[in-house]
N, C-alpha and C positions, 0 to 999 in steps of 0.2 A: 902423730901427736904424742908426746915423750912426757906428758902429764897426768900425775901417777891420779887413780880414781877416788875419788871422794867419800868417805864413811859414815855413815851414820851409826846412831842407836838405835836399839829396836822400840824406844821409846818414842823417839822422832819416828818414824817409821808406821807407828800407831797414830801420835798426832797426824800425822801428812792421812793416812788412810780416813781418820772420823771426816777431817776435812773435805775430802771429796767426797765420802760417801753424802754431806751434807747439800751437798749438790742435787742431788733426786730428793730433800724435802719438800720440792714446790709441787712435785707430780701426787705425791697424798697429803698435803693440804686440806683442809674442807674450801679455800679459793680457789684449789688446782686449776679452775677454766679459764680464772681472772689470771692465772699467773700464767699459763701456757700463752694464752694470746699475746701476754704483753710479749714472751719470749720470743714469739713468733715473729711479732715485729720487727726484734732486733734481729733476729736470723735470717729477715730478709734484706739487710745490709749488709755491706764490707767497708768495714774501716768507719765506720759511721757513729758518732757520738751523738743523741740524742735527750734532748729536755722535756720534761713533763708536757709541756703544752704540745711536744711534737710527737711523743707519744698518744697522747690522747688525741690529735685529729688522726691518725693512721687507724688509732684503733675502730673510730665510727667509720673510716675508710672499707676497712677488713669484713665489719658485718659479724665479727667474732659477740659469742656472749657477753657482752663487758657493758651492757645497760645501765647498771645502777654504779659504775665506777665517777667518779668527779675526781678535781684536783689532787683534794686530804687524802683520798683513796687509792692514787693512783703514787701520789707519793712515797706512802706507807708501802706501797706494793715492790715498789723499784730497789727503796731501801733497804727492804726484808730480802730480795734478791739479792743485793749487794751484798751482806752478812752471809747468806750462803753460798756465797762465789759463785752464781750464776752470772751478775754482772761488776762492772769496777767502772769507777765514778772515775768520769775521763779530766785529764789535766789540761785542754784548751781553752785559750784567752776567752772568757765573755764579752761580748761589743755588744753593750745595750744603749737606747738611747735615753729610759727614764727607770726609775727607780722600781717600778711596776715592772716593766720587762727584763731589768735585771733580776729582783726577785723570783721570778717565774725562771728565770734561765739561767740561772747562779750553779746549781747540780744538772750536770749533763751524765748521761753514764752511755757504756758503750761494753760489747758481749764478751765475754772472756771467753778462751779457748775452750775451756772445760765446760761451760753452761750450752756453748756451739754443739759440746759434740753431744750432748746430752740431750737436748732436744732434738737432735736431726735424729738420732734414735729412738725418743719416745714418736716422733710426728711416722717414723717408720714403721715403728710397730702398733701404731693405733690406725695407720693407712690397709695394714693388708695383715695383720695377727691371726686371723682367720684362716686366712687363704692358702690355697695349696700350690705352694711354690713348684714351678716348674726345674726341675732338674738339666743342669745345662748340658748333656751329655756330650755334644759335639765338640764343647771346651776341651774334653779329656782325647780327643783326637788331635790338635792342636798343640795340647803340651806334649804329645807325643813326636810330632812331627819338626816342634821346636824346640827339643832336648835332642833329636836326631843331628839336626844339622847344627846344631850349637857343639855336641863331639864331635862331629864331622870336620866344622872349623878349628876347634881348638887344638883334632889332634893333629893337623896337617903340617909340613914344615912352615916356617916363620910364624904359626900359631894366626888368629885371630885380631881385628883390628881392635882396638879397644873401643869407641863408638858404638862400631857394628854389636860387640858383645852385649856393653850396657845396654842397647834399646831390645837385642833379642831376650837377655833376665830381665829386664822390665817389663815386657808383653809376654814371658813365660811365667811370671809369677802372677801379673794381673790375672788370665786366664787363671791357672790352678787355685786362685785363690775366690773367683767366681763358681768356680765349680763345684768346691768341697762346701760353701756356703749355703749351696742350692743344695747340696745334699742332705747337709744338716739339717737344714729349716726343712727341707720334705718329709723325712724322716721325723723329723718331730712332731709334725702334723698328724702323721699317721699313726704314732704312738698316741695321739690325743683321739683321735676316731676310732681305733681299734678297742682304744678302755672301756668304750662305751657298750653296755651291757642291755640297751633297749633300742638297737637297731631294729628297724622293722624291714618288709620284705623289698621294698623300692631300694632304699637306703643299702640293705645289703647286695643288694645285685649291683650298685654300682661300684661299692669297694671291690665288690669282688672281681669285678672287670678291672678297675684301678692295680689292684695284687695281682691277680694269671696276667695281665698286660701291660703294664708299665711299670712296675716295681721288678718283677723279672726283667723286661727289656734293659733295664739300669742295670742289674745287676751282670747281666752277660757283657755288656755294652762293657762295664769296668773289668771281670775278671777277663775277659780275653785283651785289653789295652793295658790292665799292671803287670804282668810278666815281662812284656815290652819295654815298659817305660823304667822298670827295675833294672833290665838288662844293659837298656841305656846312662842309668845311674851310675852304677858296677863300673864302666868306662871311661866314664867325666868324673868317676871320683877322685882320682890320683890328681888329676890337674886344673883340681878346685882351687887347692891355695894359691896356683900363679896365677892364675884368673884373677879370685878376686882383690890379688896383689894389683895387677896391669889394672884394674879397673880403679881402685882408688889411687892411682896413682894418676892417673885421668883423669876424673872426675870427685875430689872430693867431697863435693855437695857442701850441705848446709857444715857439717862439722869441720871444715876448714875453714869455711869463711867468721864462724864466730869467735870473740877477740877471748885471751885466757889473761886471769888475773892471780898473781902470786903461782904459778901452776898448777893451777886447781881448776878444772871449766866451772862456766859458772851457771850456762845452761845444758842442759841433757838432751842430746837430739837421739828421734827414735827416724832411723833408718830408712827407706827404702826397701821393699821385700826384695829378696835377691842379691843383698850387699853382704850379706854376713854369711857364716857356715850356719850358724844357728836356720838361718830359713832353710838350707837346703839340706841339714839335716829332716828339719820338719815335713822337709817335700819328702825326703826319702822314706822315711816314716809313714808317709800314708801308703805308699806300694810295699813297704818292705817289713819284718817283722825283726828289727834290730836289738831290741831290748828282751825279746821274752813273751811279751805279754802280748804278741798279734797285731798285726796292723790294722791299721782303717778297711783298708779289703775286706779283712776278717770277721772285722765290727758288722760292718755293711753285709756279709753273707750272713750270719748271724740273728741280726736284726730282719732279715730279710721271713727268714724262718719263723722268730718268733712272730711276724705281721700274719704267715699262713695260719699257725696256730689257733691265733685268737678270732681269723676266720674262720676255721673249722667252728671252735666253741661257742661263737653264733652259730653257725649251721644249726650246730647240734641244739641249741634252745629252743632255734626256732621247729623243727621237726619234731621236739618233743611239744612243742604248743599245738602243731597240727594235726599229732595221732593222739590228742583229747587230751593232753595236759591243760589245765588252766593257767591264763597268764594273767597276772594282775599287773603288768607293765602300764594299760589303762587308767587304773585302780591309784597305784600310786604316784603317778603323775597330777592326777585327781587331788590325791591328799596332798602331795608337795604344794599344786595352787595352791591350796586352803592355808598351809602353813606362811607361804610368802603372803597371801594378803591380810592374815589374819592377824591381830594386834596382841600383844606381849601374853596377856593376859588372857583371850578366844586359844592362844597355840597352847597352852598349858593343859587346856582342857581338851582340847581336839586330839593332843598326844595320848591324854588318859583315855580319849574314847577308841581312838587307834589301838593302840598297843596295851591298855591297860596299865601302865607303867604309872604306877602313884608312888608317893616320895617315900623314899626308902624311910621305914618303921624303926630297924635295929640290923646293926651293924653284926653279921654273921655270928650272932647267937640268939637263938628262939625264945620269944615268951612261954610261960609256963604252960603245960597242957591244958589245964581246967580252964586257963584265963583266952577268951575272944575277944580281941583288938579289933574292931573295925576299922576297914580302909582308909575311911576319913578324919580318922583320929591323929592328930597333934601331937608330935614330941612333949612338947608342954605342957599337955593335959592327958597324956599315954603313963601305961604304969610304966616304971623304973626295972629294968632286966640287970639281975646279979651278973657282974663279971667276973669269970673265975681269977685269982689273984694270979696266978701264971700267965694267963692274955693281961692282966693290967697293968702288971708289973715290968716281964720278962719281955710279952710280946709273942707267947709260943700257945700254941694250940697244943701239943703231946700230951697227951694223960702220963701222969706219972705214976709209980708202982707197978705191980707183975700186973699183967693179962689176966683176965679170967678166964676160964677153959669155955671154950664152946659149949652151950648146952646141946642135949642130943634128945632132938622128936621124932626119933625110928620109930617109937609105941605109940606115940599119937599119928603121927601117920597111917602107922599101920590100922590103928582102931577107927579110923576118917577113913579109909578105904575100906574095912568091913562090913562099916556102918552103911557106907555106899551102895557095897554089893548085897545086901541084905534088903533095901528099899528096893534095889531092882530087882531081886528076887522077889519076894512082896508084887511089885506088880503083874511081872510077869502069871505070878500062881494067882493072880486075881481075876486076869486077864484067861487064861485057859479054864479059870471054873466060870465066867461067863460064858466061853465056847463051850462046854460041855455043855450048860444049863441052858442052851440053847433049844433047845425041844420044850423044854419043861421050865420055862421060865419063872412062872407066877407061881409055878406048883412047887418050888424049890424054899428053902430060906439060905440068903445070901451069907455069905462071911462080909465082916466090916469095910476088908479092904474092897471086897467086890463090890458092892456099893458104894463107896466113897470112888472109883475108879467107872461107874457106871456115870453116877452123879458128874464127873467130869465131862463126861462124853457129853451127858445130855445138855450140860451147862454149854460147853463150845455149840452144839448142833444150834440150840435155841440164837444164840448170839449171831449162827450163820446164817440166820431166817430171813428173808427179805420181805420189804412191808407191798403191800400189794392195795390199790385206791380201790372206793368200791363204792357206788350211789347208792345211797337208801331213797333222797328223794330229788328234787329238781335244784333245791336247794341248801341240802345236807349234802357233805361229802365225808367218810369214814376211810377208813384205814387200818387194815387187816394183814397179819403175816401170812406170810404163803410158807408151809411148811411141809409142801408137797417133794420139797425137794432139800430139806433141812438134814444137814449130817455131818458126823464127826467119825474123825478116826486119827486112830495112834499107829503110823508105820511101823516102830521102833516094835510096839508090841503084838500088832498083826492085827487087831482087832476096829472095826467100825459099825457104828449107831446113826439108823436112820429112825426120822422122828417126823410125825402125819398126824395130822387133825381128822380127829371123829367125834362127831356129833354125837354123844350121849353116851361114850367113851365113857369106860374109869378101870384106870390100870393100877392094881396091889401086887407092890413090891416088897417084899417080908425079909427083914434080915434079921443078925442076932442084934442090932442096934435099935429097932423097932420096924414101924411097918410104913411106908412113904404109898400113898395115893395121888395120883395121875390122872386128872378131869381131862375127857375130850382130848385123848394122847395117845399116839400108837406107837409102839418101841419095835424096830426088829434090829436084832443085834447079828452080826456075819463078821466072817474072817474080810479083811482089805486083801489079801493076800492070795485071795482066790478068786477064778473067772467070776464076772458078774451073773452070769445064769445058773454056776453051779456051787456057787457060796451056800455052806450053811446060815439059815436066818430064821429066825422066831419072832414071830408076831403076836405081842402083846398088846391087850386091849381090854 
């Protein structure tokens, strides 16, 4: 054909694209169900013009949703399909016999190409979108074995029949082109399970069988059959073009038999897989790394890897949930319900009890320090925060002007660390004039700190006291500490206080702070730090 190719605008080019894309409005609709069914209907003719009234008995036929559809409805539906080129309002004679069944059968419509291929696509991917396509691997043996003997015939003398040739690139393309489809869609699948980040343990042991077992078995299956079928390429490439010279010269198909007008075709026919170099470049392309940027092989080992991966990092989650991590995967599956059943106004609040997350107050600059904004506080009724004229204006955060110099708290540090070592100094000397005054307890007068450091001890010991029940009579019940076993002690400083009830007890403690009395108490003070049988201990009473 000696008819030079037709040109568009990028402008037309844009029109032509809105148009078809307006073909997928019926599928997000809010009638999407009402429109798919009618679609349906028509997809299940060829060449078939049909009228409202004959779409509406197929539809109660079908059992599809379409309950509340009547005449005006079903109308309106056809029409709006028609405007989006799903369907075209057919040009055949009406034979009615009354004014009523003309009316009713005056618009017939019938499926255009594009609204056809549109729905055998959507009814495909709402049939199995889920499922995990099986990978045709055997196909890829097949293109092997029929790229073999396709250079086998072509390169032999008198070359190849033309017939023989066409039916063998027609059964070699269908094949390859079954097989890289199954790969896709599997692969895609897998990328959709693998994302998933709350696998549990059933779930993961079957991916994981699915990856060490058939995602490998693919991938060997292909790297040891593309070197081959490369090799085979490499050899029928030189005598591509008389091929598929012989071949349209044999069989022109549809783009010979359409008529041309002014030299211009007037329709655009899309090919047969296997009639162009364009496809067998593409075949060559998925074995072969012609361009740079790695073949589909490549992809495919690739991808292969990252599926192990994402394996592992379940593993790993999960192992870290069974040596005592906690998993709130429970938890927020939990919250999610909540959020989907819960209504506009319930989720606002469920979010704040969640996460805390209440509505932002002020835009990355602080209220002042003396002032406290409560959470539930209202932009509207919230004080007003200065914005420096450099964010108002400019949009810049920088302080302008020099730096000021770092100030330096060497000296207060160091006076917070004296002060430190001087309290624990302090104890420690408080602590060993108790050890000493261990003999001569009562006979001594304490320093302040020793007392106050005594007074600690007794204060914990008393708190360690346990309450002990005791009947006074059949019907009285009391409640007594037991301070037989009442005691404190400071490791750090070596020293511990055991503290005992005596009856008619009174223990004077004399320091230069004054003099503390002790009813019914008995103190013996001892080192922690020494055998329990050979501790120094003083008993006071």
């Amino acid at each position: 054909m000696g008819a030079a190719a037709q040109t568009s605008s990028p402008e037309d080019n844009r029109n032509e694209a809105w148009q078809r894309l307006n073909a997928y409005a019926y599928l997000s609709a809010p009638e999407r169900l009402e429109y798919i069914a009618i679609m349906r209907v028509f997809c299940g003719t060829l060449l078939a013009d049909l009228a409202v009234p004959d779409v509406l008995a197929k539809l109660a036929e079908s059992g599809e949703p379409t309950t509340g559809v009547n005449v005006e409805t079903l109308t309106a539906r056809l029409e709006q399909l028609v405007s989006w080129g799903n369907l075209l309002r057919s040009s055949h004679t009406v034979k009615a016999t009354s004014i009523t069944e003309y009316q009713q059968s005056r618009s017939r419509y019938q499926l255009s190409k594009l609204g056809e291929r549109i729905q055998r696509a959507a009814d495909e991917i709402l049939a199995g979108a889920d499922a995990a396509r099986e990978v045709s691997s055997e196909l890829l043996a097949l293109v092997e074995r029929g790229l073999r003997e396709l250079s086998d015939l072509v390169r032999k003398p008198g070359g190849i029949e033309p017939q023989d040739a066409l039916e063998r690139v027609s059964t070699l393309f269908v094949q390859f082109t079954e097989f890289a489809d199954s790969v896709r869609d599997f692969y895609a699948y897998l990328g959709q399970v693998l994302a998933r980040y709350d696998l549990d343990g059933a779930e993961y042991q079957g991916f994981k069988e699915l990856l060490l077992d058939y995602v490998e078995a693919i991938r060997e299956d292909v790297a040891f059959r593309a070197p081959r079928i490369a090799s085979v390429l490499d050899e029928l490439w030189p005598h591509l073009p008389g091929l598929l010279e012989r071949l349209d010269a044999h069989a022109q198909g549809l783009s010979g038999a359409l008529p041309e007008a002014g030299g211009q075709p007037e329709i655009r026919v899309q090919r047969s897989r296997g009639r162009e170099l364009a496809d067998w470049e593409g075949l060559r392309g998925w074995f072969t790394d012609v361009d740079g940027q790695g073949s589909q092989v490549d992809q495919l080992r690739d991808a292969t890897l990252r599926a192990l991966q994402s394996l592992l990092a379940n593993a790993k989650r999960m192992l870290r949930s069974a040596s005592g991590e906690m998993s709130r995967r429970k938890d927020l599956l939990r919250l999610a319900r909540w959020f989907d059943e819960a209504a506009p106004e319930d989720a606002h609040d469920i979010a704040v009890a969640a996460f805390g997350l209440y509505r932002a107050r002020h835009i990355g600059i602080p209220p002042a320090s003396d002032e406290v904004v409560p959470a539930y506080t209202s932009w509207w009724t919230g004080p007003v925060v200065d914005v420096p004229v450099a964010l108002r204006e400019r949009g810049s955060r920088a302080q302008r002007g020099r730096a000021s110099a770092v100030e330096d708290h060497s000296e207060q540090k160091r006076r917070l660390q004296q002060a430190a070592h001087d309290r624990a100094a302090a104890r420690r000397a408080a602590a060993d004039e108790l050890r000493s005054a261990a003999g001569h307890l009562a006979d001594v007068r304490l320093t302040s700190a020793a007392l106050g450091l005594l007074l600690e001890l007794l204060a914990t010991a008393l708190g360690n006291a346990r309450p002990r029940r005791s009947e006074v009579s059949s019907t009285a019940v009391t409640q007594e500490f037991d301070l037989d076993a009442a005691q404190s002690e400071d490791a750090e400083l070596g020293i511990r206080l055991t503290v005992r009830r005596l009856a008619g007890a009174q223990t004077v403690l004399r320091s230069a702070d004054g003099d503390l009395v002790l009813d019914e108490l008995e103190l013996e003070v001892g080192s922690s730090s020494a055998p329990t049988g050979g501790e120094a201990e003083v008993s006071v009473s």
